[in-house]
Each structure stands twice: as C-alpha cells, then as structure tokens.
C-alpha positions as CSV (number, residue, x, y, z in Angstrom):
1,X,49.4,11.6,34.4
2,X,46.5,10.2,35.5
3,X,45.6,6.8,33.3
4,X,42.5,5.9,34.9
5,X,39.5,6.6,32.8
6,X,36.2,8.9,33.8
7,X,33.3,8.1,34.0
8,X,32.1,9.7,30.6
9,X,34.4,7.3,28.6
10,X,33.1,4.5,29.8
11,X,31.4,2.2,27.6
12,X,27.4,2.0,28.4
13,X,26.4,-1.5,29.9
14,X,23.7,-1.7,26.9
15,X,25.2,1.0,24.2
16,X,22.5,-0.6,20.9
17,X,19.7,-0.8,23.1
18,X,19.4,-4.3,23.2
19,X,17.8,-4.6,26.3
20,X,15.2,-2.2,25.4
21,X,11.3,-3.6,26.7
22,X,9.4,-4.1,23.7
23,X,6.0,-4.6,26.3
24,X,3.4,-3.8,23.9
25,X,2.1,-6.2,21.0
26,X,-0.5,-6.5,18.4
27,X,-1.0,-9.2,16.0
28,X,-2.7,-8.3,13.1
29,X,-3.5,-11.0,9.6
30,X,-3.0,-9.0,6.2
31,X,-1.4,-9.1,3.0
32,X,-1.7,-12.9,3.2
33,X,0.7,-13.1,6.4
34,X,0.3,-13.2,10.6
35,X,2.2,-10.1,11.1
36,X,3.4,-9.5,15.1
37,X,4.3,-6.1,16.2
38,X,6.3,-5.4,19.5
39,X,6.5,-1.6,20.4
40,X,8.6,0.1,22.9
41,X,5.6,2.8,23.3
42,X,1.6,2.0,23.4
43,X,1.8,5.0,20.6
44,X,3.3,3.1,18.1
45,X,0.6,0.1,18.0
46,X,-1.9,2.9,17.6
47,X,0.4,3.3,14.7
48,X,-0.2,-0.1,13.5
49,X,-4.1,-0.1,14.2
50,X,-4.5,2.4,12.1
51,X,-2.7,1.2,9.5
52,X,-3.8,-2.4,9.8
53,X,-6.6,-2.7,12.4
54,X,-10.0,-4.0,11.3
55,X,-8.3,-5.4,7.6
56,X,-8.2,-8.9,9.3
57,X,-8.9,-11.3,5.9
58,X,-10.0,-14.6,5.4
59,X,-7.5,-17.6,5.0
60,X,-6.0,-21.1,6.4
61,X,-4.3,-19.8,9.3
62,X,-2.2,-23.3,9.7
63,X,-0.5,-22.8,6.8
64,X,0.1,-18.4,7.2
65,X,3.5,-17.3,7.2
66,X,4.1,-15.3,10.0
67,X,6.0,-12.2,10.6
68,X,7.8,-10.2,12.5
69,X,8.0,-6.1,13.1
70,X,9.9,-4.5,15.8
71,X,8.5,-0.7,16.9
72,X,10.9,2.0,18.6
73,X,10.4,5.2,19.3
74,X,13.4,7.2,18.6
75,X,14.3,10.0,21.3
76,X,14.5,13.9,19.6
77,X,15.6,13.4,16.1
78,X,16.8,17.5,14.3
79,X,14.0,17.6,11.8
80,X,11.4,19.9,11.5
81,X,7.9,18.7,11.2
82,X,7.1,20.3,8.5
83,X,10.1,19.8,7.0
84,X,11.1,16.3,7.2
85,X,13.5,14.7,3.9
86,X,12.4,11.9,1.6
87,X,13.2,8.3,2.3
88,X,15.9,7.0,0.5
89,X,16.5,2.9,-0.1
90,X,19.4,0.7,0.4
91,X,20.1,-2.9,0.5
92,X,22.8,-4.8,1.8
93,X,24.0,-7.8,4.0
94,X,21.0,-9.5,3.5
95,X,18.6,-6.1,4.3
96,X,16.5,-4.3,2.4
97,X,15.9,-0.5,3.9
98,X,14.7,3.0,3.9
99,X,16.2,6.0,5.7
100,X,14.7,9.3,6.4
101,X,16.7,10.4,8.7
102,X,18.8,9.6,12.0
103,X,15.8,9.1,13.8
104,X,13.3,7.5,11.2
105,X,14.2,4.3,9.4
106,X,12.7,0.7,8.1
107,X,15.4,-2.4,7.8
108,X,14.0,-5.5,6.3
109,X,15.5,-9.2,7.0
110,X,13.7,-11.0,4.4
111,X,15.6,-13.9,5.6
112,X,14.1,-13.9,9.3
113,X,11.1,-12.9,8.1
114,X,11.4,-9.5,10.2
115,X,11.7,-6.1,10.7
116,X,12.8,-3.0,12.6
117,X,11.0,0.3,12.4
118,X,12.4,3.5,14.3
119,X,9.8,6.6,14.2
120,X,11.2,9.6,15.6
121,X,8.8,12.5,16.8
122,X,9.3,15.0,13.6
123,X,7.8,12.6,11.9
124,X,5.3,10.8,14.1
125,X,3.5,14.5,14.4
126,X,2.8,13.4,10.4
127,X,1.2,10.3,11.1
128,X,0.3,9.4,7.6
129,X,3.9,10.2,6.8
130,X,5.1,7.6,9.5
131,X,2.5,5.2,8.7
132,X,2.7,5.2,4.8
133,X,6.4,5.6,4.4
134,X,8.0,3.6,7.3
135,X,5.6,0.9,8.7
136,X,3.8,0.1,5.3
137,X,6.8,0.2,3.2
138,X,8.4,-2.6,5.9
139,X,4.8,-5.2,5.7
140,X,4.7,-4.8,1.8
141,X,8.3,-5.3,1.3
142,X,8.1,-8.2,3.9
143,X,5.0,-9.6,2.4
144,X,6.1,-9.4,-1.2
145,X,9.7,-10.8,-1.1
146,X,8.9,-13.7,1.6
147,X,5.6,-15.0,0.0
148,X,7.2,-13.7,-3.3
149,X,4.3,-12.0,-4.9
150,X,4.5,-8.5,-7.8
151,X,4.7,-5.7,-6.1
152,X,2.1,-3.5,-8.5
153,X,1.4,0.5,-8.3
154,X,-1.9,-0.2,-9.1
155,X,-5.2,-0.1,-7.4
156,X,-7.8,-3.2,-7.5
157,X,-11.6,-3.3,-7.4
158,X,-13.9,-6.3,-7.2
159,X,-17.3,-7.6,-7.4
160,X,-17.1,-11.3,-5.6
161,X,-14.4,-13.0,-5.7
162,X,-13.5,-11.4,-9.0
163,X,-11.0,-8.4,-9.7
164,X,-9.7,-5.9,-12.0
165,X,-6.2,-4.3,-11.9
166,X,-6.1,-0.9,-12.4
167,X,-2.6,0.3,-13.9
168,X,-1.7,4.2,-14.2
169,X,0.6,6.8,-13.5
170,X,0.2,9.4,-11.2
171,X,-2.9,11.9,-11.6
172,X,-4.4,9.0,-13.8
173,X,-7.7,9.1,-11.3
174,X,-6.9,5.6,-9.6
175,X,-8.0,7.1,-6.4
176,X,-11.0,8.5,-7.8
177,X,-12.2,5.8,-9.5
178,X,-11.3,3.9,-6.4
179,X,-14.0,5.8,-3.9
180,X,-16.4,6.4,-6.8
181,X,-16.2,2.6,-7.5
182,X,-16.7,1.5,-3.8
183,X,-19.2,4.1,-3.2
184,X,-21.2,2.2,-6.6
185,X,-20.8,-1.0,-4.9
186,X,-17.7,-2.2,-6.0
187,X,-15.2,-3.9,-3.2
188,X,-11.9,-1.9,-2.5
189,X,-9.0,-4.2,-2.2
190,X,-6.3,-1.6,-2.6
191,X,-6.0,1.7,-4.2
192,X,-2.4,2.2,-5.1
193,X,-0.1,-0.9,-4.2
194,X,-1.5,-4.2,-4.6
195,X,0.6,-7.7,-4.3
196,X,-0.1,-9.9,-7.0
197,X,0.4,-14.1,-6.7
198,X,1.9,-14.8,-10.3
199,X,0.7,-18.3,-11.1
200,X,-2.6,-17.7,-10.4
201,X,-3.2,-14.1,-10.6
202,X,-4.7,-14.0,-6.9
203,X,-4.6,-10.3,-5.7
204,X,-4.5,-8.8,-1.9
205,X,-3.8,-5.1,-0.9
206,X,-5.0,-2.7,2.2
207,X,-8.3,-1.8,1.8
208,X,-7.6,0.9,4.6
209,X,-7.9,4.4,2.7
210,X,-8.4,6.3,-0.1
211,X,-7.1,9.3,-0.4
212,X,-8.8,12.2,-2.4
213,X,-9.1,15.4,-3.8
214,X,-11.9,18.2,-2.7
215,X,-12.7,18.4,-6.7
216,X,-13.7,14.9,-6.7
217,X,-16.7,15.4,-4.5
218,X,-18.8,17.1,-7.3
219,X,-18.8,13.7,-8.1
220,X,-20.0,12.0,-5.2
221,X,-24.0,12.0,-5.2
222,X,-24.6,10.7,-1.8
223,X,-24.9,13.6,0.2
224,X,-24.0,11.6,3.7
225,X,-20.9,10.3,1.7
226,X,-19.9,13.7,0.6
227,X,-19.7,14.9,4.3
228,X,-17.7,12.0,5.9
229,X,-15.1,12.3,3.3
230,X,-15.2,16.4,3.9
231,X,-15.1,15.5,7.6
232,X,-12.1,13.3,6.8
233,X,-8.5,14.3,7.6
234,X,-6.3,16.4,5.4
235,X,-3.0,15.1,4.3
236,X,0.1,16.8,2.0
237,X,1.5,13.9,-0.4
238,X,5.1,14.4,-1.1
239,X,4.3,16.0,-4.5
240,X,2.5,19.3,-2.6
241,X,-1.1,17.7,-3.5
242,X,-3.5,18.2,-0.5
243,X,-5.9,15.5,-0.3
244,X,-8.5,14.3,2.3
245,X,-7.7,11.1,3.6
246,X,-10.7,8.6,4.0
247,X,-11.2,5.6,6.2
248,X,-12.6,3.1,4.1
249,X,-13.5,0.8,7.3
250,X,-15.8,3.6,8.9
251,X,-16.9,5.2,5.6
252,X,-19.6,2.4,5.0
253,X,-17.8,1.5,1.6
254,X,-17.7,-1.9,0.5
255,X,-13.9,-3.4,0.4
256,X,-12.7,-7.1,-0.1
257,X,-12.6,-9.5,2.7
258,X,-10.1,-12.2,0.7
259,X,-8.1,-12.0,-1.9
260,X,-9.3,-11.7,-5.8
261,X,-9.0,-13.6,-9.0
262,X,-7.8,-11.0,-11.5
263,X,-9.7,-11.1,-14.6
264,X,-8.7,-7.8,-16.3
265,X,-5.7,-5.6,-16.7
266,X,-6.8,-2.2,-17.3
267,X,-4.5,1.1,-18.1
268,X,-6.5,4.3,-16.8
269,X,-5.3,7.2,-19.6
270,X,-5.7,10.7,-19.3
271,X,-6.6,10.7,-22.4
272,X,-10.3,11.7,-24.0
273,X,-12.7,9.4,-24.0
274,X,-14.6,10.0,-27.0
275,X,-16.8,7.3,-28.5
276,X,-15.5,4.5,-27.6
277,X,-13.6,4.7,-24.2
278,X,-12.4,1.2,-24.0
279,X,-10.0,-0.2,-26.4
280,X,-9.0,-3.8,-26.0
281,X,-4.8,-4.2,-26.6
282,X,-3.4,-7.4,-27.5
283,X,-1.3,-9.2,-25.6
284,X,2.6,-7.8,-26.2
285,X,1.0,-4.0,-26.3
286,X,-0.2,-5.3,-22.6
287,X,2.9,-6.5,-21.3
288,X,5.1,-3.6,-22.7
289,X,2.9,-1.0,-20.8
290,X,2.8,-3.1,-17.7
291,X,6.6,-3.3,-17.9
292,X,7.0,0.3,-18.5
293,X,4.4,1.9,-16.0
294,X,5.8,-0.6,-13.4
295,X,9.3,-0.4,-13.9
296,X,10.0,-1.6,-10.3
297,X,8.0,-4.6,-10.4
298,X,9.5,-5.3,-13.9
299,X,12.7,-5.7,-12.2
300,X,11.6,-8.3,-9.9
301,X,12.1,-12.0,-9.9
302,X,8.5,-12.6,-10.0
303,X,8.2,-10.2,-13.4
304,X,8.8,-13.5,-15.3
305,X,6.1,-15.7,-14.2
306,X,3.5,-12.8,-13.9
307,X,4.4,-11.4,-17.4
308,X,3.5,-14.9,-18.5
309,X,0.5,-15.2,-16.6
310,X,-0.9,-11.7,-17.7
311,X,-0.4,-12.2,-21.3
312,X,-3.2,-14.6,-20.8
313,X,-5.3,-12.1,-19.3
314,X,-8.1,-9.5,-20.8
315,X,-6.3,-6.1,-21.6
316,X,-7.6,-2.7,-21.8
317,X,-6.9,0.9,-22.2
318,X,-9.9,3.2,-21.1
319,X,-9.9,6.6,-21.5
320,X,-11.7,9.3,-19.4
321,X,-14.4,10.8,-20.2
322,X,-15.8,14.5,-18.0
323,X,-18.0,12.1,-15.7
324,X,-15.8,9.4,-14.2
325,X,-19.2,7.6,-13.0
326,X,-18.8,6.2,-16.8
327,X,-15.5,5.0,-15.9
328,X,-16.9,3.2,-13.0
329,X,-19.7,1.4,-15.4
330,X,-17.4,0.3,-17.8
331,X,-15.5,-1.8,-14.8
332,X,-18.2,-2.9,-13.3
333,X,-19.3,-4.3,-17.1
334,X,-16.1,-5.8,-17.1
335,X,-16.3,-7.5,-13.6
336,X,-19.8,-8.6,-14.9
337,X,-19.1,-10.2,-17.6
338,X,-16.7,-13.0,-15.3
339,X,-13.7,-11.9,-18.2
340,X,-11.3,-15.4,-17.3
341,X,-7.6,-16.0,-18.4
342,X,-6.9,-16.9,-22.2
C-alpha cells in the first residue's frame, strides 16, 4: 500500500488566506472615528465611497479614535441575486457579527478596534444590500461600542448646531419628514440610525441618503428636486417596499457638518393630527416609549446614562396631519425656539 500522500491532500501553504494583498486603502472620518479601509479589490472601496465618501465631519483629529476595516471579496458564493437570506447576528470570543451567508459576513473586534467584511458577488450585484447590511452595520457597531455611544433607530434634523431626535416605528414617515425637512432648510444628520453621546446628548449619524417612496413626491414643491429624486436609484428594503434611493451629498440638500446638541425628543405617530398635533409628555411617559420603540438600545450599557440624560430633555408626541409640510414646521418651531435640557 502506497503511504505517501497526493498532492490533493496536502495542506495549502496559506489555507485562511492570510497572505492575501489588501493593496487598496481609503481613509475616511465619520461617526466621530478615523476609519481605515484595506480591500483586496478597487470594487470594494468604491463600496466604502459610497457609503462614506464626501461625509468627512468636523473635529480634533489628535484626539480621534481610529479604526480599522478589513475588505475581501469572496470568490462565487450559491446565492441568487435576487434571492439572497437575511443577516443573522452572533457574538462570541470577544466578536460581535452578522452572517448572510458563506460568502457574505461582518465580524467585529471591538477590542482591536477592527473589523472584517467579506462581500460575495450575489450580494455585491445589490449594492445597497452590501453597503447597508454588511459594511454599515460593521462602522456603527464599531463606532458605538468603542466610543460607547446609544445606538438609536431614529432619524435627526438640525438647524445650527442644534438637533431634534426623531423616534418611530417603521412606516412612521421618518424618511419623509427627513427629505421634506432638508429640502425646507433643515440639516440631515441621519435618517434612521443615529449614535447618541449620553452625557451630553451630542448626536452624529450618515447624512448619506434618504430613502423614499414615489407617493412622497406629491409633496415635494420644487420641481428640480422632484426630478433628481425620480432620477434617483430604485431599491427593494427587506420588507418588499420599493423606494428611490437619494444622495443627499448631490441632491443640494442641506445636511450637518458636526455633530448636534439634542434639544428635543420627538415620537412621530401615525396617528391623526387634529387640532393640536403636538402634545408635550412628561418625563417617565418619555422614557417608557423610548425604552420600548428602542428595545435594542434599551439593552445597552449606555441605556442608563442616556435614560438619565433624556429625562431632562423636552418630550413630544406629534401626530400627522394629510400635509406632512406641517410636520416639518412644527420641528423647525421647535429647533427655533433653542428647547435646552431641564
């Protein structure tokens, strides 16, 4: 019998791709961190530039934490484009992740400050998919467990240096109100996940897109608006909602160059406006509906400190009325009248 091995079993010289060239880097300053990407392929920084490029925010950059984000492209992964499976989340060992599929992943080393993102061609043919579910999730988990800020579901408008949070479930109208906000003057700072600084209520987000559906353009007046958002690319969110998907850094649109001082919390309801479509809530009413419309946040180790924090803050509910342009004056009133922390 013959005992020597063939050539098939033996043991590749670099079998975890070590060794791989990572030739390719960007470096780009958001979310309040110096965040270096190193890519395997030119394709994936485009990746990152369109996710982060042109979002570069004002700050000390001696005293930025910096961070880390490794980019591979994975070779012929099984799924079909249009078919490809949710993310699902794990931790473990230090690592925080997200896996798609064989191909498709996002590990986290808080620790080291870094992480690993493998995009696989299924899903890279869906570039928001691979942009919003892979390489964002990895820089907002990075950025709010290292500099340990609340992760929100929330979007965030501003007028100076001043903010209000905007808190709502799906199909509330954050989005809308978002682009009909900007488009009224107001700065975008995010418009669904924003990463708030507990002690002192200090806000940052990606003011990179806002993503919209066709009915909301009866509502947008300028004309010249109306047709870059229709010229705008299309997107499918997970939930089967088709929306466009708009640049906010070619669009014209104001958005926030620094972070902002929060000075309201307000809860967007679905529900009718009538007479009076903002209703101040007291303090625990707040906190309860912030705890249970951001149940993942709630269960962070920040929750403490910003619970605390926001109890000191101006509350509101405010309903929707048919013109969400009213919706829009009502924040800007608020942003106007410099509301401050109890």
């Amino acid at each position: 019998m013959n005992s020597r091995r063939g050539k098939a079993d033996r043991p590749a010289a670099d079998p975890f791709g070590e060794r791989r060239g990572l030739r390719h880097r960007a470096v780009h300053r958001v979310l309040g961190g110096r965040f270096e990407f190193l890519a395997d392929e030119p394709a994936l920084l485009g990746l990152a530039d369109e996710a982060f490029g042109g979002l570069h925010t004002r700050g000390d950059r001696r005293s930025e934490r910096r961070f880390r984000v490794v980019l591979q492209a994975s070779g012929a992964d099984a799924s079909d484009p249009g078919d490809v499976p949710s993310m699902r989340y794990f931790a473990g060992a230090g690592t925080i992740g997200g896996v798609i599929d064989a191909a498709n992943l996002a590990l986290v080393e808080c620790a080291r400050a870094a992480a690993l993102v493998r995009v696989g061609p299924s899903l890279f043919a869906s570039r928001y998919r691979a942009r919003c579910e892979l390489l964002e999730f990895a820089v907002y988990t990075l950025a709010a467990r290292v500099l340990r800020h609340a992760p929100l579901h929330a979007a965030c408008l501003g007028l100076g240096d001043r903010g209000v949070l905007l808190s709502g479930d799906s199909g509330a109208g954050k989005s809308t109100i978002t682009l009909l906000g900007a488009a009224a003057g107001l700065a975008v700072l995010s418009e669904d996940s924003t990463l708030v600084e507990p002690r002192h209520l200090r806000a940052t987000g990606l003011a990179s897109y806002v993503h919209v559906r066709a009915d909301t353009l009866r509502f947008v007046t300028d004309a010249a608006l109306r047709r870059r958002i229709e010229a705008s690319p299309v997107i499918t969110r997970r939930s089967g909602v088709v929306k466009y998907e708009v640049d906010l850094r070619s669009s014209g649109l104001p958005s926030a160059v620094a972070p902002l001082s929060m000075r309201a919390l307000v809860f967007l309801s679905s529900r009718a406006a009538g007479r009076q479509p903002l209703r101040r809530l007291d303090a625990d009413a707040a906190i309860a509906r912030l705890a249970r419309e951001q149940p993942y946040a709630a269960a962070h180790d920040t929750w403490p400190a910003l619970a605390a924090r926001m109890r000191r803050l101006p509350a509101f509910e405010l309903r929707r009325g048919a013109d969400p342009q009213a919706t829009v004056a009502v924040l800007r009133g608020l942003l106007e009248a410099d509301h401050r922390p109890a």
